[in-house]
C-alpha positions in Angstrom: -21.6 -4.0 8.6 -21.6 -5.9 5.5 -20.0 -9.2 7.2 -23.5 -8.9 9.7 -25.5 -8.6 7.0 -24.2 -12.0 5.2 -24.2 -13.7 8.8 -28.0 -12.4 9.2 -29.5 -13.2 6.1 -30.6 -16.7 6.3 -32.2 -15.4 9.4 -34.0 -12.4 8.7 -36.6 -14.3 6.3 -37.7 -16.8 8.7 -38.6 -14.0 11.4 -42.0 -13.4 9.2 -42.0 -9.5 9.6 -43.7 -7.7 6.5 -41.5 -5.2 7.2 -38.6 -6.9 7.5 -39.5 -9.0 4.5 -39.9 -5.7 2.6 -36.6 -4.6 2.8 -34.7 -7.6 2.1 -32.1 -7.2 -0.7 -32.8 -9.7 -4.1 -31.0 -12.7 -4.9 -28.7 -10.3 -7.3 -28.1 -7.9 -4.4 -27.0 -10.5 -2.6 -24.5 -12.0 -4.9 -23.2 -8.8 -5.3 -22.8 -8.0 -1.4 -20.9 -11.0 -1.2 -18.4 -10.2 -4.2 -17.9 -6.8 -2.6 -17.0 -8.5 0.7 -14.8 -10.5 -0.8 -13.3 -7.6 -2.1 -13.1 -5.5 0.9 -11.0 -8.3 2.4 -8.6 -8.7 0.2 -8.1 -5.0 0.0 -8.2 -4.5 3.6 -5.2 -7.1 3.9 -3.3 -4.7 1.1 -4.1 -2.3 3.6 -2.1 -4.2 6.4 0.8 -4.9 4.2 1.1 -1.8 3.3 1.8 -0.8 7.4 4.0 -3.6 7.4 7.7 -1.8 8.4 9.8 -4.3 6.4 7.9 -3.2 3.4 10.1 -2.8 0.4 9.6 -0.1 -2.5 9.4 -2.8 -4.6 7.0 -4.5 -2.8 4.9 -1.6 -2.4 5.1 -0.5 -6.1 4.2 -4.5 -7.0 1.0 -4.3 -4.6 -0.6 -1.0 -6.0 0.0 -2.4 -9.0 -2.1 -5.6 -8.2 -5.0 -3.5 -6.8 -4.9 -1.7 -9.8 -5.1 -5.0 -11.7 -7.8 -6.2 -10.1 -9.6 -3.2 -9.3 -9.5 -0.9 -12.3 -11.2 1.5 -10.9 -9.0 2.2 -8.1 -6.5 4.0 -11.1 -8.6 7.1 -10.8 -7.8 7.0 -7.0 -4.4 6.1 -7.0 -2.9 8.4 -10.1 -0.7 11.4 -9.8 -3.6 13.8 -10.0 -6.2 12.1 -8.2 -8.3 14.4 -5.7 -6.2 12.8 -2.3 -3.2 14.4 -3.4 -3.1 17.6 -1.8 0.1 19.4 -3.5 1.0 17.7 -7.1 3.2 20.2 -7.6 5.1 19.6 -4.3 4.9 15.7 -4.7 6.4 15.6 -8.5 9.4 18.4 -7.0 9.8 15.8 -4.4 10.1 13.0 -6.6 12.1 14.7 -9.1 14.7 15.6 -6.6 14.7 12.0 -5.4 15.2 10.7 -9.1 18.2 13.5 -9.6 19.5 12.4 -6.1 19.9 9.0 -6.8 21.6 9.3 -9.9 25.0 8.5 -8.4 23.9 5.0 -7.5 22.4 4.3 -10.7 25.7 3.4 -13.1 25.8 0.8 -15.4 25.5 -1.9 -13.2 22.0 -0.9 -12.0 20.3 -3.8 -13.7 22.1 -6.2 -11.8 21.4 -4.1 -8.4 18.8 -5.6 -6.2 15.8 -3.2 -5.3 16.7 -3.3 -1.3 20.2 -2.9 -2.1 19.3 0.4 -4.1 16.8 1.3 -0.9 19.4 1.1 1.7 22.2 3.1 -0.7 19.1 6.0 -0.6 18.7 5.6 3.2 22.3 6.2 4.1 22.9 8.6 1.4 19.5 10.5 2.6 20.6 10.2 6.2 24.6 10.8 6.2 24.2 14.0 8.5 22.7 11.7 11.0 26.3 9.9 11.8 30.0 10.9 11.5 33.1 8.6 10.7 33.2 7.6 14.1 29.7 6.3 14.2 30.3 4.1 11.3 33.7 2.9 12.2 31.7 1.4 15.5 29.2 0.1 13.1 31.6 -1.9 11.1 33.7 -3.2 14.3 30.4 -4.0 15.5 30.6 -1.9 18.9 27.1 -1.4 20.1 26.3 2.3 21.3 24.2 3.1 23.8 
């Protein structure tokens, strides 16, 4: 709505209806329409990286972290005890349990470990009731099951 408003306003003036001409925004408003579309867009493309399916932790920790950079007020959205989190409770347990879980992969040598590398130890650690020895036998022989 706000993108046809920007590409109708050098229009609207020149139509010479009172009441058209009465309800055009100021030269402030303006300005400030166009600085909120410009941030819109840019969120809106956060938006579609965040969908993305070969998005990484770390990538997705680094972009609400930018947002929050550049939009400071988006903190109060995105905190732990912001209003769109239905069960905090729940959601620290859930974390917690992740953090104890992962323990075993985090030895000294963590600092050297890459972030997908860490991600993929947690997905087949998470997910070792989904496949037995023989599964990943064919895996590493590279025999493709159907």
């Amino acid at each position: 709505m706000l993108d046809r408003y920007v590409k109708l306003k050098p229009f609207l003036p020149l139509m010479g209806v009172e009441e058209i001409d009465n309800l055009l925004l100021s030269v402030r408003q303006d300005r400030d329409i166009d600085h909120l579309l410009v941030k819109l867009i840019d969120l809106n493309s956060v938006t579609l990286e965040l969908q993305d399916e070969a998005i990484t932790l770390a990538d997705f920790r680094g972009l609400f972290d930018e947002v929050v950079g550049e939009v400071p007020s988006a903190n109060e959205r995105l905190r732990p005890g912001a209003s769109i989190i239905q069960d905090p409770h729940l959601e620290t347990v859930v974390v917690k349990r992740l953090f104890s879980v992962t323990k075993w992969a985090l030895t000294d040598r963590r600092q050297s470990m890459l972030m997908s590398n860490f991600e993929e130890q947690m997905c087949l650690h998470f997910n070792a009731f989904l496949w037995g020895i023989d599964d990943v036998k064919s895996v590493m022989e590279g025999v493709a099951q159907d």
